[in-house]
PDB file of the backbone (N, CA, C, O) and the ligand in Angstrom, with CONECT records:
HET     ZN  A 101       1
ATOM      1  N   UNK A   1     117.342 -54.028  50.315  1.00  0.00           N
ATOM      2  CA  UNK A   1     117.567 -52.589  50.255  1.00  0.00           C
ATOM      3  C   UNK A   1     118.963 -52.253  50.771  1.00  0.00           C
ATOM      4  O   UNK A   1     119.183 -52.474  51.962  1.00  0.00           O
ATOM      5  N   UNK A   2     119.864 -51.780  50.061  1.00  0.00           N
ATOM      6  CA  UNK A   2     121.070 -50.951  50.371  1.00  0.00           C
ATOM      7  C   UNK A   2     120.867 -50.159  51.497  1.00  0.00           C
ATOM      8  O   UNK A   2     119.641 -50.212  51.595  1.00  0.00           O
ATOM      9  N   UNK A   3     121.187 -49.589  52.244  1.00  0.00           N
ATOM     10  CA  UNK A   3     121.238 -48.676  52.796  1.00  0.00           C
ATOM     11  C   UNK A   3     122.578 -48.093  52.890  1.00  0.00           C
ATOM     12  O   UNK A   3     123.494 -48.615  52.255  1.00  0.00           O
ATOM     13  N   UNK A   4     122.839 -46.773  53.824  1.00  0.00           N
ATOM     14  CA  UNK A   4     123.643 -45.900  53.583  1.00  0.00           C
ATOM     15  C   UNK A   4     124.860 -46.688  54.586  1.00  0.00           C
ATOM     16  O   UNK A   4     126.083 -46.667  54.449  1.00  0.00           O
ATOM     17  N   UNK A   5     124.043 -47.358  55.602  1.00  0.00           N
ATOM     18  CA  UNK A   5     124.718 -48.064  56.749  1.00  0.00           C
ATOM     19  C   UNK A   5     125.316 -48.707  56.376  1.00  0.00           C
ATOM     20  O   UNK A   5     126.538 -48.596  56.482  1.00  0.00           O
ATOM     21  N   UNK A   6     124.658 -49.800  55.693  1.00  0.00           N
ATOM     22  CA  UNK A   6     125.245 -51.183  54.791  1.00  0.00           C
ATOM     23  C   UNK A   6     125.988 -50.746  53.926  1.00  0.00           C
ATOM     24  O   UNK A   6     126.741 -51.712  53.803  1.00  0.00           O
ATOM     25  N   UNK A   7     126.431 -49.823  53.056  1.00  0.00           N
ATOM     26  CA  UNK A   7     127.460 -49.821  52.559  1.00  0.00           C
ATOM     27  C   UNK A   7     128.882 -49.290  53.184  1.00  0.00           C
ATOM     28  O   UNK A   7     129.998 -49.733  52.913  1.00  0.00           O
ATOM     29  N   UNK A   8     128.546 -48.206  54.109  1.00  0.00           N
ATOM     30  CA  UNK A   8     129.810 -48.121  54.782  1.00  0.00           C
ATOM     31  C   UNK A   8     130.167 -49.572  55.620  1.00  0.00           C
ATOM     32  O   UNK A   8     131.370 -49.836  55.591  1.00  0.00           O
ATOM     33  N   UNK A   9     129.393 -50.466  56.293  1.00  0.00           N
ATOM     34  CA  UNK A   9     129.725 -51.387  56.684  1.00  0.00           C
ATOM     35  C   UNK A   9     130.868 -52.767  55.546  1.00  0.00           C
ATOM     36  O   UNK A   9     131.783 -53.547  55.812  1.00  0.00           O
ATOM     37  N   UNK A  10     130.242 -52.462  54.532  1.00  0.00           N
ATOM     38  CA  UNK A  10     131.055 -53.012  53.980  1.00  0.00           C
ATOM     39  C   UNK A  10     132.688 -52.377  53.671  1.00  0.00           C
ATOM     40  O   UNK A  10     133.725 -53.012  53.483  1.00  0.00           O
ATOM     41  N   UNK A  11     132.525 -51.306  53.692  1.00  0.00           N
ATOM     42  CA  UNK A  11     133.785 -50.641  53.345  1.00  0.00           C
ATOM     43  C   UNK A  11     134.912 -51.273  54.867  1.00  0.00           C
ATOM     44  O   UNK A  11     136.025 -51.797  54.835  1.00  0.00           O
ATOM     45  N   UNK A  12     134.008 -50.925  56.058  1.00  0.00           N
ATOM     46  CA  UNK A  12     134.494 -51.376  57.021  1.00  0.00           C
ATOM     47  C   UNK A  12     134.975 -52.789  56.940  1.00  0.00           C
ATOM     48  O   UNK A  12     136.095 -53.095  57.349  1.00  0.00           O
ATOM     49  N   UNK A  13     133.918 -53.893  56.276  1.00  0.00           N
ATOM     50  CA  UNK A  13     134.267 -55.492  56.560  1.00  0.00           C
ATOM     51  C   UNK A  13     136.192 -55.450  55.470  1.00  0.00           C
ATOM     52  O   UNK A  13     137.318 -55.916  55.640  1.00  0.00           O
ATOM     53  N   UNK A  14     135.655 -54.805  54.694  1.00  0.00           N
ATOM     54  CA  UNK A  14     137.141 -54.824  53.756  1.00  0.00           C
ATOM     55  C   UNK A  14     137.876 -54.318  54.668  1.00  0.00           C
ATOM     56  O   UNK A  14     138.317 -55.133  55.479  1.00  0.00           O
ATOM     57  N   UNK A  15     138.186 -53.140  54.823  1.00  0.00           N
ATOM     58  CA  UNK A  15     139.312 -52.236  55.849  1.00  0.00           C
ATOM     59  C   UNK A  15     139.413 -53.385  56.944  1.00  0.00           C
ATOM     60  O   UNK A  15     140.320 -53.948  56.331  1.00  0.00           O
ATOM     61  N   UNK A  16     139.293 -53.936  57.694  1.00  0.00           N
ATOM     62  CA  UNK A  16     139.514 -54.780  58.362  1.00  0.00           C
ATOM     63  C   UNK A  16     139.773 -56.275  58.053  1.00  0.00           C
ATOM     64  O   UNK A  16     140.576 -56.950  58.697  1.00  0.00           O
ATOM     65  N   UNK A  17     139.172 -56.655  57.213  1.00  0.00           N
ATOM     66  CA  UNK A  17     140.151 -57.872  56.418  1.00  0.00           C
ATOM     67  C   UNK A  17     141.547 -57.068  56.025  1.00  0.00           C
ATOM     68  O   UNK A  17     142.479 -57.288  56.799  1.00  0.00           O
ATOM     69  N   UNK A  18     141.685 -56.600  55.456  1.00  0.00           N
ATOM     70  CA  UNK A  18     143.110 -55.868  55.019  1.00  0.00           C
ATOM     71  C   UNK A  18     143.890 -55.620  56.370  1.00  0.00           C
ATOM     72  O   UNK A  18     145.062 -55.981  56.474  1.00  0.00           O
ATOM     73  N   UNK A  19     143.166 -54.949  57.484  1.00  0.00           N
ATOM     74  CA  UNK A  19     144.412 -54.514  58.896  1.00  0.00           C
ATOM     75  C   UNK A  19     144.689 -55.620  59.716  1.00  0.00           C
ATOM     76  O   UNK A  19     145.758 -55.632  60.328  1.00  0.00           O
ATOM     77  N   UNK A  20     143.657 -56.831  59.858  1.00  0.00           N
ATOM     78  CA  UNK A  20     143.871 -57.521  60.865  1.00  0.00           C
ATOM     79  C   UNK A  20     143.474 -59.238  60.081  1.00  0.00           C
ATOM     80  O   UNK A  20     143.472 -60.335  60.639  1.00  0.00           O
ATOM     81  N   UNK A  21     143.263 -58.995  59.068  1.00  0.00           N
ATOM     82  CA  UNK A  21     143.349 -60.629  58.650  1.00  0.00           C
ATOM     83  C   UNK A  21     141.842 -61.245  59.008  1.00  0.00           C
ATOM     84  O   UNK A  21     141.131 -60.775  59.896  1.00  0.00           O
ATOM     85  N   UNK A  22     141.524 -62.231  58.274  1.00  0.00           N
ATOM     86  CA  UNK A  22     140.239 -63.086  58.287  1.00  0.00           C
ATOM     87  C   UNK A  22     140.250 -63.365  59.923  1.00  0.00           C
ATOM     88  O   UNK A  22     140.411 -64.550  60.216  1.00  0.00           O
ATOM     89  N   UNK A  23     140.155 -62.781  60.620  1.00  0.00           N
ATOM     90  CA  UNK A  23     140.279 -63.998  62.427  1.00  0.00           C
ATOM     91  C   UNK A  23     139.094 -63.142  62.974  1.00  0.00           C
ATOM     92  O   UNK A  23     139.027 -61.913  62.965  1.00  0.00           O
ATOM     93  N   UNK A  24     137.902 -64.284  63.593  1.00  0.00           N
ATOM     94  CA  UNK A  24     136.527 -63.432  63.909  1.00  0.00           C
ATOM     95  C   UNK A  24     137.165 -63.516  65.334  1.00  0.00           C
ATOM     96  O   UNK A  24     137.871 -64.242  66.034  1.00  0.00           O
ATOM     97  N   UNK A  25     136.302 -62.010  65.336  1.00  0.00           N
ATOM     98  CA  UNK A  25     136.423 -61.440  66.956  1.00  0.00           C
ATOM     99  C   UNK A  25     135.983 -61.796  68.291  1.00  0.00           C
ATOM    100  O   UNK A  25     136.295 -61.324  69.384  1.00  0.00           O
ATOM    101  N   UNK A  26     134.898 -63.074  67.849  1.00  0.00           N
ATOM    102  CA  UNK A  26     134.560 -62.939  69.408  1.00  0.00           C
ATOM    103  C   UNK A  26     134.680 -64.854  69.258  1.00  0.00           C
ATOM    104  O   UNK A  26     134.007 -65.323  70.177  1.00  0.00           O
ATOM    105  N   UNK A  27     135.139 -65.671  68.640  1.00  0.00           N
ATOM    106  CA  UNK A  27     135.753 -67.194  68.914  1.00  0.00           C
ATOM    107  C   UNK A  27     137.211 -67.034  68.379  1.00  0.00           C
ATOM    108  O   UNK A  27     138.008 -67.964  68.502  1.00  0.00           O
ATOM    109  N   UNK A  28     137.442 -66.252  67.984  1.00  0.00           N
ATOM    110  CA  UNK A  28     139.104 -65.835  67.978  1.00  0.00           C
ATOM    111  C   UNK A  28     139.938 -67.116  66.521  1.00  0.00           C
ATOM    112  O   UNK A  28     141.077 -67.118  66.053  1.00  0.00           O
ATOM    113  N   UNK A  29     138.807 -67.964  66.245  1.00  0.00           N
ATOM    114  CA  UNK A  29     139.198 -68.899  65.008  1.00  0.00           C
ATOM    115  C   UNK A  29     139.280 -68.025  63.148  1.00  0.00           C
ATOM    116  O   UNK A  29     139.082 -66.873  62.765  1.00  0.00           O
ATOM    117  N   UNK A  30     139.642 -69.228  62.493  1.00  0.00           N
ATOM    118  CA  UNK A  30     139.865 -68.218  60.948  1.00  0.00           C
ATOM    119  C   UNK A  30     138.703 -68.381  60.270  1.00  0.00           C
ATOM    120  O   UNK A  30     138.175 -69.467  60.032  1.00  0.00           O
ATOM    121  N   UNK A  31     138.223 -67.114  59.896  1.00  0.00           N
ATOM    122  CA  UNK A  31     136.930 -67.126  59.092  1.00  0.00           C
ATOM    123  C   UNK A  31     137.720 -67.481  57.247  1.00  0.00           C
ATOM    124  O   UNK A  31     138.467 -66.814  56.532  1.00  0.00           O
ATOM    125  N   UNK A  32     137.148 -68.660  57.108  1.00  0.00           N
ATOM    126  CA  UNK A  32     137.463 -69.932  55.977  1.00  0.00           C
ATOM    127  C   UNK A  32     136.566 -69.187  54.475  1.00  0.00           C
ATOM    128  O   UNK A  32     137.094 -68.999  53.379  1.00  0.00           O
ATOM    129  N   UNK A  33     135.729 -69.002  54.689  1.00  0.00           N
ATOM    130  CA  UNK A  33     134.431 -68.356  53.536  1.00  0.00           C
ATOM    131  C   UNK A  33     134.345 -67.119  53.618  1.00  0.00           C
ATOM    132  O   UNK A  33     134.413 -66.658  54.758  1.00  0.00           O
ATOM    133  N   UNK A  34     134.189 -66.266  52.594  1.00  0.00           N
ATOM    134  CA  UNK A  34     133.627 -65.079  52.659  1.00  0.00           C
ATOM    135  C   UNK A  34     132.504 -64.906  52.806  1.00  0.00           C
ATOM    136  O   UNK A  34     132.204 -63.790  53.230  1.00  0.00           O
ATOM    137  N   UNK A  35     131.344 -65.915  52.531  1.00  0.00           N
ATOM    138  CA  UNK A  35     130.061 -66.407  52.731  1.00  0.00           C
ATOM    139  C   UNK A  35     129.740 -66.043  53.987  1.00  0.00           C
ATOM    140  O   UNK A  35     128.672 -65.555  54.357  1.00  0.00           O
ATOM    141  N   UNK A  36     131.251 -66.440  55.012  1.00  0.00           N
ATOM    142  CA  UNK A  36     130.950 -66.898  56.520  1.00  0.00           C
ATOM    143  C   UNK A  36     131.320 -65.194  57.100  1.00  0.00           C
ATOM    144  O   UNK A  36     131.230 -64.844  58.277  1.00  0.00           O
ATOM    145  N   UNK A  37     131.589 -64.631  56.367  1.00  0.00           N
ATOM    146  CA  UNK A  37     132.254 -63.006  56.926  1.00  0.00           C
ATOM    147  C   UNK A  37     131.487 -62.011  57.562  1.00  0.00           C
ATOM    148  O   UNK A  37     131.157 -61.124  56.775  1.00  0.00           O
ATOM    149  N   UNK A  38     131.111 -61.862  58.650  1.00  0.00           N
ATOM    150  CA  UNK A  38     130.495 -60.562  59.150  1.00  0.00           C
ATOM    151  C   UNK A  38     131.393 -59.505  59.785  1.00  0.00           C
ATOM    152  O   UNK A  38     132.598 -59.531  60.031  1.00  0.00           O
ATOM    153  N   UNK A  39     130.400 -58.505  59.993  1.00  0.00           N
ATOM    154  CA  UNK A  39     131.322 -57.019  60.494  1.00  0.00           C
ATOM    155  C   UNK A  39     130.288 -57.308  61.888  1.00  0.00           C
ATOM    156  O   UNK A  39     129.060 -57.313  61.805  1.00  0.00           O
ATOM    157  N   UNK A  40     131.004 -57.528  63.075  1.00  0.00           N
ATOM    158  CA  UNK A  40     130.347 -57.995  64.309  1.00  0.00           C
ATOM    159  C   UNK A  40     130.732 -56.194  64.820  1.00  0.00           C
ATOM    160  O   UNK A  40     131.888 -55.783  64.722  1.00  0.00           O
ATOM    161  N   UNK A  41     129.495 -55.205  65.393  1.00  0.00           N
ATOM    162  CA  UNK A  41     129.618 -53.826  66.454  1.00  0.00           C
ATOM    163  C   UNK A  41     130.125 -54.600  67.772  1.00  0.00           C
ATOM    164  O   UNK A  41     129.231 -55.259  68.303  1.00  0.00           O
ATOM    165  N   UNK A  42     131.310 -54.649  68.371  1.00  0.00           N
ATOM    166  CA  UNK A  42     131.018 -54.504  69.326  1.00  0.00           C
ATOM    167  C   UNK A  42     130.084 -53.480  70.070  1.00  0.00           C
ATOM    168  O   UNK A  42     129.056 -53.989  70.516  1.00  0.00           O
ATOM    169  N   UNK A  43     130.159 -52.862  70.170  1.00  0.00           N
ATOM    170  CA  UNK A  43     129.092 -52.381  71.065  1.00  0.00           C
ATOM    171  C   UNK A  43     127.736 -52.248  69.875  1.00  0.00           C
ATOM    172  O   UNK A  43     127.858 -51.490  68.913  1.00  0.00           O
ATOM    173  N   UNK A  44     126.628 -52.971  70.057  1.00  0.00           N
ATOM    174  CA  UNK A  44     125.624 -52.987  69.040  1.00  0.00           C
ATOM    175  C   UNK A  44     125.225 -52.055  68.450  1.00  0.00           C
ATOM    176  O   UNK A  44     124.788 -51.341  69.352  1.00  0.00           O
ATOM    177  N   UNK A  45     125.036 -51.452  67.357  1.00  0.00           N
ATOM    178  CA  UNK A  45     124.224 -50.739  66.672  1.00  0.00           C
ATOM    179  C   UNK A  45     122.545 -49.976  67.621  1.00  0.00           C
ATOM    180  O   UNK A  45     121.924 -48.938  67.851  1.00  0.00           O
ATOM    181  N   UNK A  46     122.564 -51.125  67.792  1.00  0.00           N
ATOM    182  CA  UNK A  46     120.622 -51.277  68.041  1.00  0.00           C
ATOM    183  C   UNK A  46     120.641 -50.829  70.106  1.00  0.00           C
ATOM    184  O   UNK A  46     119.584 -50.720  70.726  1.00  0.00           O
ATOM    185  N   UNK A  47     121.798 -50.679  70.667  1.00  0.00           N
ATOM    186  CA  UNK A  47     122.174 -49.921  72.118  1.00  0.00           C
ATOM    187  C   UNK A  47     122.493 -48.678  71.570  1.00  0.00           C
ATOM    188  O   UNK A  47     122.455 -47.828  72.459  1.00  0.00           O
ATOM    189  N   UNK A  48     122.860 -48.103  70.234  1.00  0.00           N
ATOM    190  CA  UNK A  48     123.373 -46.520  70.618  1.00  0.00           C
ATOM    191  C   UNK A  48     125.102 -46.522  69.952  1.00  0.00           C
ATOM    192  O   UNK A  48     125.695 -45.494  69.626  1.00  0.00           O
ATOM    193  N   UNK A  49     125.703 -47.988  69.859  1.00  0.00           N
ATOM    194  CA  UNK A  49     127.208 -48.003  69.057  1.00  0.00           C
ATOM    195  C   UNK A  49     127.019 -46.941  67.908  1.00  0.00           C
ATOM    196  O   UNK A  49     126.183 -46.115  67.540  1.00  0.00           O
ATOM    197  N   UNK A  50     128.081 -47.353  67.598  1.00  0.00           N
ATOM    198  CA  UNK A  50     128.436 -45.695  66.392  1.00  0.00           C
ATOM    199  C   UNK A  50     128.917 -47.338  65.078  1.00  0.00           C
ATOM    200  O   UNK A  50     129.537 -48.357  65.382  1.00  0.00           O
ATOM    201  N   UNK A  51     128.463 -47.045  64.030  1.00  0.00           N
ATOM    202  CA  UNK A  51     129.055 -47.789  62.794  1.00  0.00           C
ATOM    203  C   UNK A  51     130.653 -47.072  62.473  1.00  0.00           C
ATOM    204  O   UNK A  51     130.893 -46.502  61.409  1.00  0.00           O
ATOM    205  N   UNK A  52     131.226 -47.155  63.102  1.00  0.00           N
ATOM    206  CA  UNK A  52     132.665 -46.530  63.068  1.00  0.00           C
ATOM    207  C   UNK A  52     133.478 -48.203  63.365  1.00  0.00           C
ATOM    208  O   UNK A  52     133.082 -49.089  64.123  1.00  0.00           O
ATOM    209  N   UNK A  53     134.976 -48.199  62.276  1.00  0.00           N
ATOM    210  CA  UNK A  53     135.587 -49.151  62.543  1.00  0.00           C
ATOM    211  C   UNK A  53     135.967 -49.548  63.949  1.00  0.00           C
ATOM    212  O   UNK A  53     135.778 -50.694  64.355  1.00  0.00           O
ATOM    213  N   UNK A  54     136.593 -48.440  64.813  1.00  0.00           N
ATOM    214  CA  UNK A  54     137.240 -48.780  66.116  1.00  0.00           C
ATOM    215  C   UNK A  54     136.034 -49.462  66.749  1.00  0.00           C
ATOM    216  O   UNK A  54     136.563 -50.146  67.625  1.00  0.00           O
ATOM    217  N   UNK A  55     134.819 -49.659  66.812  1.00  0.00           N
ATOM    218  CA  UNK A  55     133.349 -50.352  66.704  1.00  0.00           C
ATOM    219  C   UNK A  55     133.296 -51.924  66.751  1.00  0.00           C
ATOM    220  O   UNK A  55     132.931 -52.728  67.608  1.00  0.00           O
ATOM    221  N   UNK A  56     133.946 -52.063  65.141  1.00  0.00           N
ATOM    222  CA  UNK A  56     133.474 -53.077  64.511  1.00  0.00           C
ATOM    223  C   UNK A  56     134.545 -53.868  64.846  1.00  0.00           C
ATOM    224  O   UNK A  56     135.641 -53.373  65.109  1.00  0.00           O
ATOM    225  N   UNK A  57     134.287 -55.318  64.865  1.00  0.00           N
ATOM    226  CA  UNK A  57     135.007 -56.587  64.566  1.00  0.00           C
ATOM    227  C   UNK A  57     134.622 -57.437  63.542  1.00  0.00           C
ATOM    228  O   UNK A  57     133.410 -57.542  63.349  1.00  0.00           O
ATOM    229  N   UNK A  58     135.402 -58.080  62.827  1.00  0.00           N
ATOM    230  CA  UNK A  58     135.145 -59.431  61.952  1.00  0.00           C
ATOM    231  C   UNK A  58     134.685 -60.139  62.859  1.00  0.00           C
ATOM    232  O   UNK A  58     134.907 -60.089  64.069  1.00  0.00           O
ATOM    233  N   UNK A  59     133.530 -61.327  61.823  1.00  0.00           N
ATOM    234  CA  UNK A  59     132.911 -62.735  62.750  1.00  0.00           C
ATOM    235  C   UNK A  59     132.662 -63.560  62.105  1.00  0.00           C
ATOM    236  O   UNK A  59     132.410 -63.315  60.925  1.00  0.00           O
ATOM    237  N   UNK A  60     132.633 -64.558  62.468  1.00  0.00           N
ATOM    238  CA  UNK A  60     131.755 -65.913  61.597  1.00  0.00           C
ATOM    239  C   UNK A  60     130.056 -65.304  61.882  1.00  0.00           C
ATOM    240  O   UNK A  60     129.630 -64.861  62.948  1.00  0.00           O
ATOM    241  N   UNK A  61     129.366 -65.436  60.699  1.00  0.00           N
ATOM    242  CA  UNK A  61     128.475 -65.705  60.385  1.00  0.00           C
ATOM    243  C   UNK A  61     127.278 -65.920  62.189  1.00  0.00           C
ATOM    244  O   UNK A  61     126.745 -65.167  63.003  1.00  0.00           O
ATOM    245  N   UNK A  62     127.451 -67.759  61.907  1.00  0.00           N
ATOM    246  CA  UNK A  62     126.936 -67.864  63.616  1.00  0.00           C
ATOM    247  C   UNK A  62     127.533 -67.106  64.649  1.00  0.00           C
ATOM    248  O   UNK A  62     126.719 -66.726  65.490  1.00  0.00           O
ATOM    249  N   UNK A  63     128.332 -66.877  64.780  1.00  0.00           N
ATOM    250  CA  UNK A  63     129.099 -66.099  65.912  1.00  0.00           C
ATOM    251  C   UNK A  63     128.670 -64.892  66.443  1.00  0.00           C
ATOM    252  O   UNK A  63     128.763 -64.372  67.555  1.00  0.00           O
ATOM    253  N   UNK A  64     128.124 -64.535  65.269  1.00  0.00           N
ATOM    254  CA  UNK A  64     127.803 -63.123  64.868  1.00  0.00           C
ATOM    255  C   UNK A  64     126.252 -63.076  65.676  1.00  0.00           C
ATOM    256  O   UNK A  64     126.012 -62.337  66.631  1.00  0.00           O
ATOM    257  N   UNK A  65     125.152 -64.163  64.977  1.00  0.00           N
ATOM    258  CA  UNK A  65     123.621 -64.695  65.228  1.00  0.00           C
ATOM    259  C   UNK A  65     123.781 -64.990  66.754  1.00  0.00           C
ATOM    260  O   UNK A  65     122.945 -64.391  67.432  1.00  0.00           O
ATOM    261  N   UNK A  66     124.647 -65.763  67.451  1.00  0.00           N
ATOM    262  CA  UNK A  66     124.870 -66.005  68.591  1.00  0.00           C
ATOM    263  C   UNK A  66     124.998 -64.955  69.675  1.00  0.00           C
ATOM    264  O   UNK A  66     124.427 -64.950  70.765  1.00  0.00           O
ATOM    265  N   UNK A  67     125.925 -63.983  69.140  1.00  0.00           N
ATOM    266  CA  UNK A  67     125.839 -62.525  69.942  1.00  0.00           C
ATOM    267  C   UNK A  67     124.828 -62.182  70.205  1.00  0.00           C
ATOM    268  O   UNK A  67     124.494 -62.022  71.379  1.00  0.00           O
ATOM    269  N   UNK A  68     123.778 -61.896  68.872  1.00  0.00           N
ATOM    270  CA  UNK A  68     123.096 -60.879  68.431  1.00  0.00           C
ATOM    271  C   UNK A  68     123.092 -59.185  69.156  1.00  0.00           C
ATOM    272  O   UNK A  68     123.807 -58.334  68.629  1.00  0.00           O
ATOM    273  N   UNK A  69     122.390 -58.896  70.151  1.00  0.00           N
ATOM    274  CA  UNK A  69     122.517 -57.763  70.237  1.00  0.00           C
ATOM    275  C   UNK A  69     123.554 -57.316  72.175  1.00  0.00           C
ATOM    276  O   UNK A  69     123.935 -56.440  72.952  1.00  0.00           O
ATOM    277  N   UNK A  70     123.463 -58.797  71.877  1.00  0.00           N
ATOM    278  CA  UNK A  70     124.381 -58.270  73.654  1.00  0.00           C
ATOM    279  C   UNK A  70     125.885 -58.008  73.199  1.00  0.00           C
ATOM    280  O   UNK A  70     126.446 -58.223  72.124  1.00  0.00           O
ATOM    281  N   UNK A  71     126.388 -57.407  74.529  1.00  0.00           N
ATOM    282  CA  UNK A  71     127.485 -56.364  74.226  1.00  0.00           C
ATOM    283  C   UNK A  71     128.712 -57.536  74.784  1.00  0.00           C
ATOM    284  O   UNK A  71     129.905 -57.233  74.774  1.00  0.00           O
TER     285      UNK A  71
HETATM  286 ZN    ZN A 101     133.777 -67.200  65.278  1.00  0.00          ZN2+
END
């Protein structure tokens, strides 16, 4: 299911590949795959974060699963 979230999130994963380049945010290495591409909240979604870019970071995939919801 699409949601309204998930698509602005994607708008976000683009806008941020474009400002700051493939490099995930929280192991600081180059995300290689687009496969491997997430939009990491810093501050989580699921605490009260806002889906707003200044929010979001690029991540690897695991990086991303590894976080999960801690800040
Ligand atoms: Zn990473």
């Amino acid at each position: 299911m699409v949601t309204k979230t998930s698509r602005k999130t994607t708008k976000i994963k683009l806008q941020l590949l474009w400002e700051r380049g493939k490099k995930c945010g929280i192991c600081g290495g180059e995300i290689t795959s687009f496969d491997d591409l997430t939009v990491d909240h810093i501050f989580p979604i699921a605490r009260g974060g806002k889906n707003v870019i200044e929010n979001c970071q690029l991540a690897h995939k695991k990086c991303n699963v590894i976080k999960g919801d801690k800040i």
